[in-house]
C-alpha angles and dihedrals in degrees: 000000000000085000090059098053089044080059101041091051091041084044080054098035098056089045098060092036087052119014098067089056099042092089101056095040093053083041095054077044088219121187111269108269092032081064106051097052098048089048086078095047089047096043080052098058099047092047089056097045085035083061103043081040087058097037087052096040087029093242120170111253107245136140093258086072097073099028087048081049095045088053098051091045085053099057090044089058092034095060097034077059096217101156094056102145119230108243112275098242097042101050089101115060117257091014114151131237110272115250115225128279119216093176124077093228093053083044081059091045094045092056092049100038096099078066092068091070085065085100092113149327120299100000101162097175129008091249090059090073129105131195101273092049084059093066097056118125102274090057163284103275119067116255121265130266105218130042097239089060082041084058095049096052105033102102098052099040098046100045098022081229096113113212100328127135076247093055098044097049086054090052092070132089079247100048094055088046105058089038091062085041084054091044092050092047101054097052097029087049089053105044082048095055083044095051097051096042084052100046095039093228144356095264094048122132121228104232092211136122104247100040091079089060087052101039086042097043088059100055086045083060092052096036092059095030083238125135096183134126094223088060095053093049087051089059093092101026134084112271113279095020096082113167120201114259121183096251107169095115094050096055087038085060093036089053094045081043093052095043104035090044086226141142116265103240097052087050087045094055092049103052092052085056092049102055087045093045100040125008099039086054097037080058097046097046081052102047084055098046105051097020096056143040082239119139142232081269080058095044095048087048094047084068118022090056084044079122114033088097101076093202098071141078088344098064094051094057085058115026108076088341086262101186103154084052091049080054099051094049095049096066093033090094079068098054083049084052087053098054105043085048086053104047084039101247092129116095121252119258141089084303090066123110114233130215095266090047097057091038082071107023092056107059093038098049093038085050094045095052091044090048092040090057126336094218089064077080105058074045096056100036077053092070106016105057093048076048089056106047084047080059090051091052098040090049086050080060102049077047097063093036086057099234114170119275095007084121099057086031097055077041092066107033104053093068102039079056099049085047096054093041085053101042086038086061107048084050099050089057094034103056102033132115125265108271093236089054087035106060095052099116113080121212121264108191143046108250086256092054100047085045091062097038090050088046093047092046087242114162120240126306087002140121137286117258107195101195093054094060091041079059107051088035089058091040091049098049090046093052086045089051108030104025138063091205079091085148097075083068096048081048095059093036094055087052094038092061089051085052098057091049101057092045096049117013112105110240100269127114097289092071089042089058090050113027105021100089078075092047087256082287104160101198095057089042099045095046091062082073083079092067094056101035106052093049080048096049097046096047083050095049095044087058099042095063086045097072094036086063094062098057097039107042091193095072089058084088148053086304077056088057097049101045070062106060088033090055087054097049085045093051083050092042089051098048099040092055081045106127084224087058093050088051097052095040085063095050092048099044079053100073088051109040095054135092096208083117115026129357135205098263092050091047084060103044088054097050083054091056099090093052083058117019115070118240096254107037112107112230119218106237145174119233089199102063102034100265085126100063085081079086092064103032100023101043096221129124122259138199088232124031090177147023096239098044138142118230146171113271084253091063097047084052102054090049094064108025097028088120093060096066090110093054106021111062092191087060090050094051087053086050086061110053105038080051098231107173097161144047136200124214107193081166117250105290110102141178119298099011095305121148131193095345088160097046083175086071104038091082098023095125096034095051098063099251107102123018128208114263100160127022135169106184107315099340114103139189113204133194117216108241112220121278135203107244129213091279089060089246111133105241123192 
């Protein structure tokens, strides 16, 4: 039974991530892979305006809004025809017309020869080239001219297999396919076996502080038929004084929980997994694919090493439990795509973005990852912006060599880099947090330590792991020496810097000025390195058994192909014995295998409430130890959703004198008109230490003004017995 309600969650759970976006994707006509990573990103933003569009025209939340609104997107694009493809051999300037191919395998050529011109960034015409261009990952030669050379290299050149039956095989529309499946499988199948080791199950609850906002902020969406953010920011404040809250995770869960029929945390824990097993590696596999000259070998690496830094995405599926964050970082590898094809650092070829494709993937990834999480932004200006000054300066260099369009292109790109340091400024102080709420996380390393940890990949506050470093310092020199794709390394060495800060720097301002847009928090700050090490380390690696192939001609075949796949296994191997990976296992298993929030017993009492408490009673419950999660699974109302809220003085009342209903008629009055009819007693230990927070329901039972009507172990619900009220009436 429990198997068909997994299916039928994970069934929901790829539709929503996936069907509202279908429309717009197959409307930009975007290559395969590129495809299937935005479609999340683009789901994301039309469940989110879908949401704000019914809270405004008081439209019922349901999963139609955003399809309806993804439709409509998709015709719009459809018949702008924005994703009109360029034809396949004039995508490169001067090309010539293709001459005809009689043979199946030219046929094959001739489809991927547009993949021979991924030899570097902004070639616009095979003269245009200069020796160090010539080393990049898809080769040493230049690419052809005419189809019918492209059909005699491509399938060296594509797949850096020379004519093998290998080669050959990579060289199809099947054979990339099943390399970037292979890919996906390997480090989603990883981070999966991770995750679950890590969580102890599927219908686990994490037993941290924030997840009862999450799993609570959910049912509030369902219970008001309201998707909005607004709503979910009201949860906690007073009526009529609603805040904004990034709540993208939260309709994303409501809408797999309406359509799978399913209980929230199951949906909730699925679709974390989800977003680490599928869409973190899909983006990074793209980022490398269309953003590098990185083969199959690349493409294979992007995903299969997705989760050989431990830090990510496994930590935030544990610390916090920071999921909107885990959201935003998954598609962050995208935001990093979008930027390197619009600076031109992407290589030319059929992979490449075109003008009408980042008109509208911009915009929608960039607003995905800031709605998913706003934090994602200060992320993504983190790496983008150092990305965008390396294009400047690359650009400079085409400039004084002569190649063809630096000119327009510096002129271009000067000023689009100004703008977004300027705007990127004025974010980065506008949106931060209060310095007094900001500089709460202490340091936890020397400056040589957290060097070395951030080198090595290591999580926050763990050990050092030597071969790993070994292994992104060897990647990263081969991609400075042997690649034009520079700008990964600028990438890791932007966040690694931030990295080192957090780790190291004392609390003064100049943390403040750095960290603390993530409160100073080390763990969010130290997991963006992800995003910049694994497309590091494939391109590296890429290159690496390149030019081992060359000295060992062997390895040009199918024994090439898997030293691939065993490299990849032996980087995972080497991360997962790391002593840094043991550490933080530990930490994070932590947060799930404990009982500090809810414990079994309680899990089970408050599966058993529908059957007793009415649908409209409020039940009395304590944020604090978990009594308020009857909101979430039990589908009840309750006095505190959370432990930080905003309430009226009655409540506050009840929470610290509801055992005095018999005694105190003022109480009972309180009782009354908030309608509470039930108590829970998860007994007085709480979360983080805490004890007794609610003193009004630690003798609730044993003063005479509820009485037990249901208990599993200690747990207890309790039904409030009728008091006299200040006008000397009996209520209840």
């Amino acid at each position: 039974m429990d198997v068909l309600r997994v299916l039928a969650v994970m069934v929901a759970a790829l539709f929503v991530l996936g069907a509202p976006g279908l429309p717009t994707v197959l409307a930009l006509r975007l290559r395969p892979l590129t495809a299937l990573a935005v479609v999340t990103p683009v789901s994301a933003v039309l469940i989110a305006a879908s949401a704000e569009l019914g809270h405004l025209l008081s439209i019922p939340w349901t999963v139609l809004s955003p399809l309806v609104l993804g439709l409509v997107l998709g015709g719009l694009l459809w018949s702008a025809g924005i994703g009109r493809r360029r034809s396949r051999h004039t995508h490169r300037a001067g090309a010539p017309e293709p001459v005809a191919q009689d043979s199946a395998e030219h046929r094959v050529a001739a489809e991927d020869a547009d993949d021979t011109a991924e030899s570097g960034a902004d070639t616009e015409a095979p003269d245009a080239r200069t020796a160090d261009a010539a080393h990049d990952t898809e080769g040493t030669a230049a690419p052809a001219t005419t189809a019918t050379a492209a059909a005699t290299t491509s399938a060296a050149t594509t797949t850096g297999v020379p004519e093998t039956a290998l080669g050959r095989a990579l060289a199809t529309r099947r054979g990339r396919a099943a390399t970037i499946l292979l890919g996906l499988a390997i480090g989603g199948g990883y981070i999966l076996l991770r995750a679950l080791d890590m969580m102890g199950g599927l219908f686990r609850v994490n037993q941290s502080y924030d997840n009862v906002f999450h799993l609570n902020a959910v049912r509030h969406i369902l219970r008001l038929g309201d998707g909005s953010a607004w709503t979910v920011g009201g949860m906690t404040t007073l009526p009529g004084e609603e805040t904004f809250y990034p709540a993208l995770w939260h309709q994303t869960v409501s809408l797999v929980v309406q359509l799978s029929g399913q209980d929230i945390v199951l949906a909730s824990n699925l679709v974390m997994l989800l977003l680490g097993t599928t869409v973190w590696p899909l983006a990074l596999m793209a980022l490398v694919r269309t953003g590098t000259s990185a083969g199959p070998a690349g493409w294979l690496a992007a995903g299969a090493l997705a989760g050989v830094a431990s830090a990510f995405p496994l930590s935030m599926m544990s610390w916090g439990v920071l999921l909107p964050y885990l959201y935003s970082l998954a598609m962050m590898p995208l935001v990093l795509m979008l930027i390197v094809h619009l600076v031109r650092l992407a290589p030319d070829g059929e992979q490449r973005l075109t003008g009408g494709h980042l008109g509208v993937l911009m915009p929608t990834v960039f607003g995905a990852v800031a709605l998913a999480h706003p934090q994602g932004v200060f992320v993504a200006l983190v790496m983008g912006v150092p990305m965008m000054v390396w294009a400047v300066l690359a650009t400079a260099t085409d400039l004084v060599r002569r190649r063809p369009r630096a000119g327009i292109r510096l002129a271009v790109l000067v000023p689009l880099t100004a703008l977004v340091i300027v705007v990127g400024h004025d974010i980065w102080y506008r949106f931060r947090p209060m310095e007094a709420s900001a500089a709460v996380w202490d340091p936890n390393a020397t400056t040589d330590e957290a060097i070395w940890q951030t080198l090595t990949l290591a999580p926050n506050a763990t050990p050092i792991w030597l071969p790993l470093g070994v292994l992104v310092a060897l990647c990263a020199l081969a991609v400075l020496i042997g690649s034009r794709s520079r700008w990964l390394v600028i990438a890791f060495l932007a966040a690694g810097a931030l990295s080192v800060a957090t780790r190291s720097l004392p609390v003064d301002d100049l943390r403040y000025e750095l960290t603390g847009n993530w409160y100073s928090d080390n763990n969010r700050i130290t997991v963006m390195l992800a995003t910049a090490a694994v497309p590091l380390l494939a391109v590296g690696l890429d290159l690496l058994l390149r030019w081992v192939a060359r000295l060992l001609p062997v390895l040009r075949g199918t024994a090439g192909a898997v030293l691939a796949v065993a490299l990849c296994l032996a980087i995972i191997a080497v991360g997962y014995f790391s002593p840094s990976t043991e550490v933080s296992k530990r930490y994070l298993e932590r947060e799930w295998r404990n009982d500090n929030l809810l414990s079994d017993d309680e899990r089970a009492l408050l599966l058993m409430l529908p059957e007793v408490v009415p649908e409209d009673a409020v039940i009395a419950t304590n944020a604090w130890n978990g009594s308020s999660l009857a909101y979430a699974i039990s589908d009840r109302e309750v006095l505190n959703t959370f432990m930080s809220f905003q309430a009226e003085d009655e409540v506050h009342l009840l929470n610290g004198h509801l055992d005095d209903a018999q005694e105190d008629p003022v109480v009972c009055d309180a009782v009354e008109e908030l309608d509470v009819e039930y108590a829970l007693d998860f007994g007085p230990e709480e979360i983080h230490g805490k004890s007794a927070t609610y003193t009004g329901l630690n003798e609730i039972s044993e003063t005479g003004a509820a009485e037990v009507v249901l208990q599993v172990g200690d747990a207890k619900l309790l039904r409030m017995l009728p008091c006299r009220g200040t006008d000397g009436s009996m209520n209840g």
